[in-house]
Every structure is written in C-alpha cells, then in structure tokens.
N, CA, C and O atoms as a Tinker XYZ file with bonds, in Angstrom:
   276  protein
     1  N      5.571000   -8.758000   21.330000    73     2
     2  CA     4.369000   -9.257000   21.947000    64     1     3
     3  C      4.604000   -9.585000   23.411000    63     2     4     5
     4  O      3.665000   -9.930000   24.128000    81     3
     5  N      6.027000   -9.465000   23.925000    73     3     6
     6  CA     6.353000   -9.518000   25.019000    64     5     7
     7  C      5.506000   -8.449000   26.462000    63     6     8     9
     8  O      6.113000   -7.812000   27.323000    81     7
     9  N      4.196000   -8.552000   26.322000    73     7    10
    10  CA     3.721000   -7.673000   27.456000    64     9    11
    11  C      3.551000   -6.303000   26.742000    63    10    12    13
    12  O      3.342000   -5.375000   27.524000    81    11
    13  N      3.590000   -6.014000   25.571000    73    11    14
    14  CA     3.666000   -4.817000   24.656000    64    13    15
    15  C      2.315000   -4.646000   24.296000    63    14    16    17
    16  O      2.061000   -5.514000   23.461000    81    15
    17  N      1.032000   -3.742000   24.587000    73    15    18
    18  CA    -0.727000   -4.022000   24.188000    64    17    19
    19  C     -0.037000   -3.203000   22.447000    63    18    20    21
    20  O      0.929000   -2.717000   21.860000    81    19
    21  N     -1.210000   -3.519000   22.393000    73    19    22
    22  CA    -1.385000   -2.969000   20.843000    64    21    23
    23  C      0.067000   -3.194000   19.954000    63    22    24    25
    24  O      0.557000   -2.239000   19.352000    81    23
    25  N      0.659000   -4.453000   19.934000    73    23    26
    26  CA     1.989000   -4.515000   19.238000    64    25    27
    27  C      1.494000   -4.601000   18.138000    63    26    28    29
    28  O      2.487000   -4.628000   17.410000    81    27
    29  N      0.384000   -4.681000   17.329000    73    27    30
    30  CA     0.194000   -4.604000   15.724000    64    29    31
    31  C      0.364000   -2.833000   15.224000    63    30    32    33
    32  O      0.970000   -2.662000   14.167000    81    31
    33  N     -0.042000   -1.839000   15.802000    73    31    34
    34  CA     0.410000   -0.643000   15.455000    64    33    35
    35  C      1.730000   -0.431000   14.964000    63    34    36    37
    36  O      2.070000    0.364000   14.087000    81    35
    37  N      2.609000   -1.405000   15.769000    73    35    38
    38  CA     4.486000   -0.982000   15.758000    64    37    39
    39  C      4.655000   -1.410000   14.115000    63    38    40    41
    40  O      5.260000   -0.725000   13.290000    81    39
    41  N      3.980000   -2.697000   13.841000    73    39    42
    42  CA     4.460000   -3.448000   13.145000    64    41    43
    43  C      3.729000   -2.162000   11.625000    63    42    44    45
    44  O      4.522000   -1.780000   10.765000    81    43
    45  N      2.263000   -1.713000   11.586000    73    43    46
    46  CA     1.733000   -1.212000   10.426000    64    45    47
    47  C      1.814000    0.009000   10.397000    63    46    48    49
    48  O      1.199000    0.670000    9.562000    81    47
    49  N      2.818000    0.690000   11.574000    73    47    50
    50  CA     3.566000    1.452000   11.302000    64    49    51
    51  C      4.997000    1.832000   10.413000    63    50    52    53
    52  O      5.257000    2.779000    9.671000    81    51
    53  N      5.924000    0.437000   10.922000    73    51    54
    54  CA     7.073000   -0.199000    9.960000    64    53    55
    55  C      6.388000   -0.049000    9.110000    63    54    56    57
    56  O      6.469000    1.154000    8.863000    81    55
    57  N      5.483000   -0.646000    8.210000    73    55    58
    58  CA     5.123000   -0.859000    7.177000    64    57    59
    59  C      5.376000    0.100000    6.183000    63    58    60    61
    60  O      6.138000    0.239000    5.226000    81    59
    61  N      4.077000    0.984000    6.988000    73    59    62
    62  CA     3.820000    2.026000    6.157000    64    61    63
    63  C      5.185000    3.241000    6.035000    63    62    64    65
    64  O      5.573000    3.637000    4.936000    81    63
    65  N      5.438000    3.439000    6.581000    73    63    66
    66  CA     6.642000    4.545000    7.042000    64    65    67
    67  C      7.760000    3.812000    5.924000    63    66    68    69
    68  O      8.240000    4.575000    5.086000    81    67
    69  N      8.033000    2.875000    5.904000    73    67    70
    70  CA     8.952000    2.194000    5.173000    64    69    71
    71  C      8.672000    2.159000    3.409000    63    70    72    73
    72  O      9.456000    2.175000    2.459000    81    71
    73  N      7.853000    2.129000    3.459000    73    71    74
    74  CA     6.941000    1.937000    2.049000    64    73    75
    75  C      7.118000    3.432000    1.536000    63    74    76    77
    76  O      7.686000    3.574000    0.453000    81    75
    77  N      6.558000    4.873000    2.412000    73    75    78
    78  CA     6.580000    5.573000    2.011000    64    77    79
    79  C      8.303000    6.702000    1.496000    63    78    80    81
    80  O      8.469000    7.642000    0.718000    81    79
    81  N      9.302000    5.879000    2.494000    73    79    82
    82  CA    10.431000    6.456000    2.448000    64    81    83
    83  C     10.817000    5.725000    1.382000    63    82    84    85
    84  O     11.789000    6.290000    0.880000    81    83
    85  N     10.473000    4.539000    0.665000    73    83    86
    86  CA    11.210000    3.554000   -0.225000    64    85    87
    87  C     11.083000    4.184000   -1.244000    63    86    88    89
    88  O     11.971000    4.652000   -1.956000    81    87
    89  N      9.760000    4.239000   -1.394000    73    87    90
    90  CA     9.161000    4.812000   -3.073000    64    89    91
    91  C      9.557000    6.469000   -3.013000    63    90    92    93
    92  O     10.077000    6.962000   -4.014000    81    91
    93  N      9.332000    7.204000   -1.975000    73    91    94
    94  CA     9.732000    8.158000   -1.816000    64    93    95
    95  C     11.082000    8.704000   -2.587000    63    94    96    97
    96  O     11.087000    9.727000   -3.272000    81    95
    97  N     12.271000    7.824000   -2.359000    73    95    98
    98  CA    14.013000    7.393000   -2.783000    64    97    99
    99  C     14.187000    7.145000   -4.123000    63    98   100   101
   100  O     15.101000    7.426000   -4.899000    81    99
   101  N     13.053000    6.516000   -4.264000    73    99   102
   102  CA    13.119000    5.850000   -5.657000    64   101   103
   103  C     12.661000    6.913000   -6.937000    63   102   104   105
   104  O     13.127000    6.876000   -8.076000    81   103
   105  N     11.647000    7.844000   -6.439000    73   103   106
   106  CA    10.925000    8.656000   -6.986000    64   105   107
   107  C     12.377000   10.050000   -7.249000    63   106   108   109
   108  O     12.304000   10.674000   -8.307000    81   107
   109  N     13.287000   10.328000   -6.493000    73   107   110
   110  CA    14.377000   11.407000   -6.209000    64   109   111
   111  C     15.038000   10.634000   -7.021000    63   110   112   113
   112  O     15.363000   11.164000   -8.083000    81   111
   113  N     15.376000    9.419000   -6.839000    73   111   114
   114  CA    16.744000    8.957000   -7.676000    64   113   115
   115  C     16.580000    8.745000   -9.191000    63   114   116   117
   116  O     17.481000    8.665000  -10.026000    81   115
   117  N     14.819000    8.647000   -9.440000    73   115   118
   118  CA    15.078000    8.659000  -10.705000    64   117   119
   119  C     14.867000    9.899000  -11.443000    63   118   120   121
   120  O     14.790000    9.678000  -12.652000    81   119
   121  N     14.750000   11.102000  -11.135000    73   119   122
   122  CA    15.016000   12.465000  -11.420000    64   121   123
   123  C     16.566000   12.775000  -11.350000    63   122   124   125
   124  O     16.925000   13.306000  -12.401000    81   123
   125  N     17.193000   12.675000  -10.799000    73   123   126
   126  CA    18.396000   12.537000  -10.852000    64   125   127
   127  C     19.580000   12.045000  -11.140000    63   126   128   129
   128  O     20.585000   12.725000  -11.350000    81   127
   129  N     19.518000   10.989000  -11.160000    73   127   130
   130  CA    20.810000    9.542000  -11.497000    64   129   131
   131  C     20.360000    9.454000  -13.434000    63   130   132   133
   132  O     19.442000    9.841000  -14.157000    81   131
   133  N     21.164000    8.988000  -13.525000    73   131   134
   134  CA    21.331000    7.751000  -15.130000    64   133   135
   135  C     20.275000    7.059000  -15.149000    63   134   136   137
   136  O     19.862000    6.689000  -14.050000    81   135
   137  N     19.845000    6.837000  -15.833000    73   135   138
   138  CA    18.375000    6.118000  -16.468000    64   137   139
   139  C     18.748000    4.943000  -16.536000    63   138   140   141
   140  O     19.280000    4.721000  -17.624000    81   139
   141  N     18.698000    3.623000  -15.525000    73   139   142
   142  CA    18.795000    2.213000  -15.979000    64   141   143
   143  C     17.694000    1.619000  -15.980000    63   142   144   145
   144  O     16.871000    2.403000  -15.509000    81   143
   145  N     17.127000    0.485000  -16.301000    73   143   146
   146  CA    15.587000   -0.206000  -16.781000    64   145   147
   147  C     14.570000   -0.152000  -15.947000    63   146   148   149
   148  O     13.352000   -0.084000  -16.111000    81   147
   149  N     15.535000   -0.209000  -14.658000    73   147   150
   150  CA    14.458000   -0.251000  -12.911000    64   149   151
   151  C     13.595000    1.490000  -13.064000    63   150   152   153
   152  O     12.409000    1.818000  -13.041000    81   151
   153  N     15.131000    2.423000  -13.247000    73   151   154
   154  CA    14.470000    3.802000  -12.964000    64   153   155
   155  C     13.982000    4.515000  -13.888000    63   154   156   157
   156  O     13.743000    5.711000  -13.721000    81   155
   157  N     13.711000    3.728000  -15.271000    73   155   158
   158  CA    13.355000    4.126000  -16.139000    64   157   159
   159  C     11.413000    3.684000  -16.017000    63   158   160   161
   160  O     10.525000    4.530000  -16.118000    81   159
   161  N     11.229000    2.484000  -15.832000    73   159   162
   162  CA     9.953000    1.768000  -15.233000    64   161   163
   163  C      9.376000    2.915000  -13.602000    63   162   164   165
   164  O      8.234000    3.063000  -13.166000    81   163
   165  N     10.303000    3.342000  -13.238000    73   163   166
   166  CA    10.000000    4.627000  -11.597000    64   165   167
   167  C      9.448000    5.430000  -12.622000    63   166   168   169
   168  O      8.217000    5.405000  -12.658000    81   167
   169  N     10.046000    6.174000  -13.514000    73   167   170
   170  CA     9.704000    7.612000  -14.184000    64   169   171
   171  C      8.394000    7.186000  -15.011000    63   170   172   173
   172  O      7.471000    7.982000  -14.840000    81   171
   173  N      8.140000    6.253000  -15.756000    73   171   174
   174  CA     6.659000    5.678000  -16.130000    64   173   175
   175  C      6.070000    5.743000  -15.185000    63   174   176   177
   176  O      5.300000    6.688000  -15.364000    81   175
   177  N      5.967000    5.486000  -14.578000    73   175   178
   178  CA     4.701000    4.947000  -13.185000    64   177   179
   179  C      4.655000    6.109000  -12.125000    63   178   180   181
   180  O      3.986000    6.048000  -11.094000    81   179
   181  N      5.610000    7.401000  -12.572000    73   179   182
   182  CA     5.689000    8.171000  -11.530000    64   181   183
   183  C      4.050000    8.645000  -10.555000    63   182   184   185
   184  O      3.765000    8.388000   -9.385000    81   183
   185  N      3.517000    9.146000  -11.256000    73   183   186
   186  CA     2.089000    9.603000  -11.222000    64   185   187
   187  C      1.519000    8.422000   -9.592000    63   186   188   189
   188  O      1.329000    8.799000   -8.436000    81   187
   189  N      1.396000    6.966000  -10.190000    73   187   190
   190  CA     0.987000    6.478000   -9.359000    64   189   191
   191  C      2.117000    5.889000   -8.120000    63   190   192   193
   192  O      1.532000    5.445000   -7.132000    81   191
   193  N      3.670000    5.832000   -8.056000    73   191   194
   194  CA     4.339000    6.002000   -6.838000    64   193   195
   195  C      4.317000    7.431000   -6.076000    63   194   196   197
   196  O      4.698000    7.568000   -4.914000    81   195
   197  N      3.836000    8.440000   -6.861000    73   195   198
   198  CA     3.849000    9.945000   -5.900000    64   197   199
   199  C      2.563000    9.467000   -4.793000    63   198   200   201
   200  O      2.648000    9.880000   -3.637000    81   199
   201  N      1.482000    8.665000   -5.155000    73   199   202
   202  CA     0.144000    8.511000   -4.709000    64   201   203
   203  C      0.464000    7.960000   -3.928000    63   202   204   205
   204  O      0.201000    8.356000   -2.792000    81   203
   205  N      1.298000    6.600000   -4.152000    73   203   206
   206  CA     1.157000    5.409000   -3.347000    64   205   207
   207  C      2.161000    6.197000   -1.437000    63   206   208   209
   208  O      2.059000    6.058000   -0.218000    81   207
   209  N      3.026000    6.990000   -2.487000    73   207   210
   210  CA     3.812000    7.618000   -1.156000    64   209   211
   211  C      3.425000    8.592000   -0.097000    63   210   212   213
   212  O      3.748000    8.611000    1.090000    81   211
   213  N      2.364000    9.713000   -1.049000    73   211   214
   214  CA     1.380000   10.321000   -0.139000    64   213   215
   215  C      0.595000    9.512000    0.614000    63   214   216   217
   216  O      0.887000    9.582000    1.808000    81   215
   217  N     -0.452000    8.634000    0.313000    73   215   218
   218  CA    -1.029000    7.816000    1.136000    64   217   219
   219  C     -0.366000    6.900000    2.043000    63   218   220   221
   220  O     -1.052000    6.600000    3.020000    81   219
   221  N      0.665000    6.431000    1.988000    73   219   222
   222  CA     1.120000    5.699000    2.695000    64   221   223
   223  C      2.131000    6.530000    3.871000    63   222   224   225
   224  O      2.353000    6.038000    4.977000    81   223
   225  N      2.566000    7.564000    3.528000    73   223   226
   226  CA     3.149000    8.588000    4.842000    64   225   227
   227  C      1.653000    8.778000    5.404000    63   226   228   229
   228  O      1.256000    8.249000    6.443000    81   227
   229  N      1.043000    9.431000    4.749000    73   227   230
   230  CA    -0.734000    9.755000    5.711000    64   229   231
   231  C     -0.645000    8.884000    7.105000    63   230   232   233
   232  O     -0.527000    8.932000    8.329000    81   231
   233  N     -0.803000    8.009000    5.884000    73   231   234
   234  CA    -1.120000    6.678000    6.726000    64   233   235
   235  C     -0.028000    6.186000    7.948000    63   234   236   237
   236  O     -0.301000    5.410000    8.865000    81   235
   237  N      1.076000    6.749000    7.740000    73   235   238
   238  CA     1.940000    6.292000    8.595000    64   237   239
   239  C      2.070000    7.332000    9.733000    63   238   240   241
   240  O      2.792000    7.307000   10.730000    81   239
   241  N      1.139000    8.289000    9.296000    73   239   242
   242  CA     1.258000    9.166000   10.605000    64   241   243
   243  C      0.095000    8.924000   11.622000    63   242   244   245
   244  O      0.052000    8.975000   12.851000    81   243
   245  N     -0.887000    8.626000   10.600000    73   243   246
   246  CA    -2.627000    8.623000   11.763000    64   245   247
   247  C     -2.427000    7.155000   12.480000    63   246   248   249
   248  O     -3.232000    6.772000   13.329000    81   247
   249  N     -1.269000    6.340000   12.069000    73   247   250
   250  CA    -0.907000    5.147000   13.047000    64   249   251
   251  C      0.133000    5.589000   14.021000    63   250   252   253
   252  O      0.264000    5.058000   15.123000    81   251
   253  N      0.775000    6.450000   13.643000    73   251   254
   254  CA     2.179000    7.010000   14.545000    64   253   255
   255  C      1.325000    7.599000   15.655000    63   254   256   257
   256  O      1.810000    7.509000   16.783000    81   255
   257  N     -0.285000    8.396000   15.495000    73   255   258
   258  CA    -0.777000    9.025000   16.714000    64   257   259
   259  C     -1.601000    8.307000   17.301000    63   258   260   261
   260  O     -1.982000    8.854000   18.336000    81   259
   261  N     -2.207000    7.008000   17.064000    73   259   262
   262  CA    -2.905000    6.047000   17.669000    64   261   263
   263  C     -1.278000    5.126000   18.556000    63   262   264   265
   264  O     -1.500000    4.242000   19.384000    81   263
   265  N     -0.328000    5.384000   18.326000    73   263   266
   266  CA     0.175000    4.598000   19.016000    64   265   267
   267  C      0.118000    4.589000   20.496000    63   266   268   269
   268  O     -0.279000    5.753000   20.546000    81   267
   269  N      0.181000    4.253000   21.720000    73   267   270
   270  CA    -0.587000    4.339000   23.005000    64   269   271
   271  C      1.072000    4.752000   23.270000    63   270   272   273
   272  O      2.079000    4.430000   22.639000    81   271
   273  N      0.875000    5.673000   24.582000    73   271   274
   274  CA     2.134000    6.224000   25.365000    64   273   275
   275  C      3.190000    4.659000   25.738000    63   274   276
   276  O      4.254000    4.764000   26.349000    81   275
C-alpha cells in the first residue's frame, strides 16, 4: 500500500493463482501417490476440485490482465 494504486488486485491475484495451483497438486497427487485419508477425500470430491481449479485459474488470469502497468 506503499504508493502502489490498485494494491487489492496483487493481493486477489495471490489468492486466486494460489488456490488454483493448490487444488490443482492435490488433484495430480491423488492420481498418483498411495491413497491416505486426505487423498482419498481429493479423489471423492474430484469432480468439484477440477471446477473449483478451472474457475479459480480463470479467475486468476482476468485479474492478472486488469493489473495496471
């Protein structure tokens, strides 16, 4: 906020970008790795973390091009 305009973009950019690489990781590792309780609960719910990760990269890009030079 130091003299930075529009510093809320930086921040719901982190967000989103982060969100989408998380679940993104999580979604690969549990196709791959040993089945423990966490990635067993990923492979249930897959359907709606593929969603949550598409929308949230979307989203992390149409904020990546509003960001000001």
């Amino acid at each position: 906020m130091i003299g930075v305009k529009h510093w809320y973009y930086y921040g719901i950019f982190a967000f989103f970008s982060t969100l989408a690489v998380y679940n993104g990781q999580r979604l690969y590792k549990a196709s791959s790795m040993e089945q423990t309780p966490w990635l067993e609960w990923v492979t249930s719910n897959r359907k709606a973390l593929t969603v949550l990760s598409i929308v949230s990269a979307l989203a992390a890009v149409v904020v990546l091009f509003l960001l000001p030079e």
